[in-house]
DRENKOL-839149 format. One line per field, with one value per residue (C-alpha): residue in three letters; z, y, x. Coordinates in steps of 0.5 Angstrom, whole numbers. Layout:
! residues N
loza = (ALA ...) .
Z = (Z ...) .
Y = (Y ...) .
X = (X ...) .
! end
This chain:
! residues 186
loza = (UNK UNK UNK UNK UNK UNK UNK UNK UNK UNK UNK UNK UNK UNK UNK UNK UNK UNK UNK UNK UNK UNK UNK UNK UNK UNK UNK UNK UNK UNK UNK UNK UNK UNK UNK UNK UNK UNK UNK UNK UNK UNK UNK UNK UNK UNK UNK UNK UNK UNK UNK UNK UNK UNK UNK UNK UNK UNK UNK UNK UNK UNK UNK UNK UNK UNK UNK UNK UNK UNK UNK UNK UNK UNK UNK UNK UNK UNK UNK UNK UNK UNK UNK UNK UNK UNK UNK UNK UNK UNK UNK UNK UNK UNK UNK UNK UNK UNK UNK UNK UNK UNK UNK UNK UNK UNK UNK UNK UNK UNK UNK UNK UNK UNK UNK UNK UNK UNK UNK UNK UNK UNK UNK UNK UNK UNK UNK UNK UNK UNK UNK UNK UNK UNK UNK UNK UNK UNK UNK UNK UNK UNK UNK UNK UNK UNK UNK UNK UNK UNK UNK UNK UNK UNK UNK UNK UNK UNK UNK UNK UNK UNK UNK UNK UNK UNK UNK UNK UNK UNK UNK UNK UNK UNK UNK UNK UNK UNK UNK UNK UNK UNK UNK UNK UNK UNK) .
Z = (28 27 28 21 17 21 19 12 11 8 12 7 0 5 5 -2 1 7 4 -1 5 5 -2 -2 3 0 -7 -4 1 -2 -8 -10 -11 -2 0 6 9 10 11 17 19 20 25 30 28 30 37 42 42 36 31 25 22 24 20 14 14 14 8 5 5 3 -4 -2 -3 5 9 11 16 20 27 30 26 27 34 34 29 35 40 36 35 42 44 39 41 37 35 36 29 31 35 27 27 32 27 21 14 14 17 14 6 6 9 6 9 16 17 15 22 25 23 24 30 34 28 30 25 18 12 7 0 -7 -7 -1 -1 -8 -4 2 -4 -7 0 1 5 1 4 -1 -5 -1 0 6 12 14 21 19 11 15 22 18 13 19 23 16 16 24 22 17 21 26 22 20 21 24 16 15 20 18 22 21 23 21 25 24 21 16 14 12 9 4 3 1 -3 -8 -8 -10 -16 -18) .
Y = (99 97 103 106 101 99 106 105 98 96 91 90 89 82 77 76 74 71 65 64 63 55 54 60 56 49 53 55 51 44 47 43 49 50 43 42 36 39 46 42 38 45 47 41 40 48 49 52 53 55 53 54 48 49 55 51 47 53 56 49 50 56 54 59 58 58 63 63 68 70 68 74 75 68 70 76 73 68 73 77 70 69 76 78 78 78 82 87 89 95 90 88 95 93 88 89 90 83 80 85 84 79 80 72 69 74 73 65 64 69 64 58 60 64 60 67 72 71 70 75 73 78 74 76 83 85 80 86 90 88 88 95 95 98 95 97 92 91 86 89 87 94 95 99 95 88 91 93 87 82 87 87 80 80 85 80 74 79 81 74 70 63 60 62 59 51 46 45 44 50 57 61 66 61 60 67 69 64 64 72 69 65 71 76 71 72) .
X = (-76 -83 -87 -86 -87 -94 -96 -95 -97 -103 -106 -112 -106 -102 -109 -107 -101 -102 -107 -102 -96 -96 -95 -90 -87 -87 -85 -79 -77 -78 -74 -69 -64 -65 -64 -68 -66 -60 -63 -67 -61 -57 -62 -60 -52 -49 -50 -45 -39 -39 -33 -29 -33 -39 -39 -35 -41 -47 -42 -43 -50 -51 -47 -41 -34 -31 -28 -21 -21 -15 -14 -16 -22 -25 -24 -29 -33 -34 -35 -41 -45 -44 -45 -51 -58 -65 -68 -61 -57 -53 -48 -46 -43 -37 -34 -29 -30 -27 -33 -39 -37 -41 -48 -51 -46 -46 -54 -53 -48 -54 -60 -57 -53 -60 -65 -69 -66 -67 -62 -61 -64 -65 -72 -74 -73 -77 -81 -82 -82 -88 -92 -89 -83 -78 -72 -65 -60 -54 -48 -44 -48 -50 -53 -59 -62 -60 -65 -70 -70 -71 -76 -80 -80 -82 -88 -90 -91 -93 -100 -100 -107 -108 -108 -101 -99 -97 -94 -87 -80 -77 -77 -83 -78 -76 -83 -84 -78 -79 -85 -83 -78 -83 -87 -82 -79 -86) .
! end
């Protein structure tokens, strides 16, 4: 998936942002709306096996109303985050529409249960856009946006210089998705 947009992407037009990815970072992580602390607590408090409560808890820190889901969608939605492996999307393609209606809510369980996808926000994706790399508005948690979302963040810290790069407790993906979600608010 990352061929492509290695094609297209100017490498020159990303230095403006790549000196700016710590203050992005800080802008967007340290904002009281993302609540840090709780963020990087999160980090450590979700671990195998997952349960109802843990995911009760990632909704909570995401400011979105908890899902009830019947018994038999909990289940597979249990399955897929044991089953899915980074940097794989397609595996989003065996669950319900149940479990794709929310694609926020699906990519919070996937970042906080591998800490290697990222979370999809508005911001970052005009972000993305802003560098480039057009990624479409979607709710539904579809296979192919939500792939390309993540592989466009993974070629951005991939084409990253060492100066971009803070020490911190986050996930790098973290780091770079945030640091585009200040960027894209601009």
């Amino acid at each position: 998936m990352l061929a492509f947009p290695m094609l297209v992407i100017d490498r020159e037009s990303l230095k403006p942002f790549f000196e700016r990815v710590p203050e992005l970072f800080q802008q967007h992580h340290h904002d009281a709306s993302q609540d840090a602390m709780g963020y990087e607590e999160l980090l450590y408090r979700i671990h195998r096996p997952f349960t109802n409560e843990m995911l009760d808890v990632i909704d909570e820190w995401m400011g979105l109303e908890q899902q009830s889901y019947r018994e038999e969608d909990a289940f597979r939605l249990h399955l897929f985050l044991l089953a899915i492996r980074y940097p794989d999307t397609l595996l989003l393609e065996s669950l319900d529409e149940v479990l794709l209606g929310d694609i926020k809510r699906l990519s919070g369980y996937l970042h906080f249960t591998k800490h290697t996808y990222s979370i999809w926000d508005e911001d970052t994706r005009k972000g993305l856009m802003k560098l480039g790399l057009n990624i479409p508005e979607t709710g539904y948690a579809d296979a192919f946006i939500y792939g390309s979302y993540c592989a466009s963040i993974e070629l951005i810290k991939d084409l990253a210089p060492f100066y971009s790069f803070i020490e911190h407790d986050v996930p790098r993906q973290r780091l770079f998705q945030a640091a585009l979600a200040s960027f894209g608010r601009e």
